[in-house]
C-alpha positions, 0 to 999 in steps of 0.5 A: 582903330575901334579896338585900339580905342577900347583897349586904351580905354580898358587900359587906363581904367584899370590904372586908375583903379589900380591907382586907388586900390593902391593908395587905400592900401597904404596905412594912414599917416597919424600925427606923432606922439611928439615932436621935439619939446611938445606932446600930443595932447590928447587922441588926433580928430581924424576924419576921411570927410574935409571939415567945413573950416578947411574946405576954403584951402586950395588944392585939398579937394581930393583929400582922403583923410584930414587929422588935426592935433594939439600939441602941448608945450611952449607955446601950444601948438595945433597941427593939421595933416592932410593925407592926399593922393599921389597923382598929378594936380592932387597931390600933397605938394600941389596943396602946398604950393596953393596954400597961403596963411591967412595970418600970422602963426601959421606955417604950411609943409609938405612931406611925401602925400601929407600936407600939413599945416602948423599953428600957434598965434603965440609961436614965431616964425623960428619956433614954427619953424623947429616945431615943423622939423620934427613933425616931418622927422615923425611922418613917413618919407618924401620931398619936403617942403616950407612955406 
């Protein structure tokens, strides 16, 4: 019984390692260069550690990497792109579905391991809308999701 215990044991942490090595290997998601009318402005702020500002979103507490981009356009638009894991309970669509805008101006997606969020205090909910649409056509495939 002691045996079948410890080869369960060694069994599963080995998928969880081979879990995380997995998910190192796989390339970073960047923000696109452009999406539909807008351009990115300038270099993305991409970090592996989650900023102060973000540590109160829900569900992002195993986040491997966070990018945040300003696009120009009309209106600007500022996007934020947090890559996460893809394991139960920490996943990107786990992030969506525990977020909720704070405000107005403020669309929330998800596609595949990214969670994003889109802002722009002078945009509608339409022009969020189309602007998140060809966020998503510029990030790696998934499930996608809007709220």
């Amino acid at each position: 019984m002691r045996k079948r215990i410890l080869h369960a044991g060694i069994l599963l942490a080995v998928v969880a390692v081979g879990t995380d090595l997995w998910s190192l290997a796989t390339p970073s998601v960047n923000p696109p260069s452009s999406a539909g009318e807008w351009r990115l402005s300038g270099a993305a702020d991409c970090v592996k550690s989650m900023p102060l500002e973000l540590q109160a979103w829900r569900g992002l507490s195993r986040a491997r990497r966070v990018c945040r981009a300003e696009y120009t356009g009309s209106p600007a638009m500022w996007l934020t792109l947090v890559e996460m894991p893809e394991q139960p309970g920490a996943s990107a669509f786990d992030a969506w579905q525990k977020w909720r805008p704070a405000q107005p101006g403020k669309l929330g997606f998800c596609k595949g391991r990214v969670f994003g969020v889109v802002e722009s205090l002078q945009a509608d909910r339409a022009t969020l809308d189309r602007f998140t649409v060809a966020v998503e056509k510029g990030l790696p495939a998934g499930s996608e999701g809007r709220w």
